[in-house]
N, C-alpha and C positions, 0 to 999 in steps of 0.2 A: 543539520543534525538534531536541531531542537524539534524540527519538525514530526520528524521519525520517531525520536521516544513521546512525542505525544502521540501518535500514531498507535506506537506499540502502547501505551494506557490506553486508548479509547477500542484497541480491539480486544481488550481484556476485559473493559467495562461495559463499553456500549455499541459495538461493532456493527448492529444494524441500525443505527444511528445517522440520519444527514452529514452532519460534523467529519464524521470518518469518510463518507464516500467522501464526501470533497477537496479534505486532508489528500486522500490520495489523488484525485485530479490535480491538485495543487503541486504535489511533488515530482508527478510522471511530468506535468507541464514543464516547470521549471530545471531542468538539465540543461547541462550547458551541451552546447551542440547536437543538444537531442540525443545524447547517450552517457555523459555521467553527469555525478554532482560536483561540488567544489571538490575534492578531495578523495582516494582510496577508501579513508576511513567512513565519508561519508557515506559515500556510494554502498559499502557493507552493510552501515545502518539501516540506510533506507530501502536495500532490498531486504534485510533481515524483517523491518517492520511491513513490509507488503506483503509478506509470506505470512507472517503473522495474522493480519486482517484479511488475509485470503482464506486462510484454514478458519478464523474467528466468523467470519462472516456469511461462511459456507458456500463462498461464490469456485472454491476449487471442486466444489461436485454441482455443476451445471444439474438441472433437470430438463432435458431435451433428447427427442431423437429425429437421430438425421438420415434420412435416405436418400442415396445415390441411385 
């Protein structure tokens, strides 16, 4: 949980930042059985702050095209 509100600071302040990509390596790794964290509450946070750092960081508008 602590992880994730520092998460959500760092994609407020400095989301193109080393620190933050890593924070979130950090967190998608560490899930217990590879799909939550300890707890409901947590689990909340920590998608609440990925979503966060996604819109911050601008990684949720790819620039790329793809042809099939």
């Amino acid at each position: 949980e602590a992880h994730a509100y520092y998460l959500k600071l760092l994609a407020r302040t400095n989301p193109q930042g080393e620190t933050a990509s890593r924070l979130v390596k950090y967190l998608i790794n560490n899930r217990k059985h590879a799909t939550y964290w300890n707890a409901p509450r947590d689990t909340a946070i920590v998608i609440e702050a990925l979503a966060e750092y996604l819109k911050a960081s601008g990684e949720d508008k790819p620039d790329q095209t793809v042809q099939i």
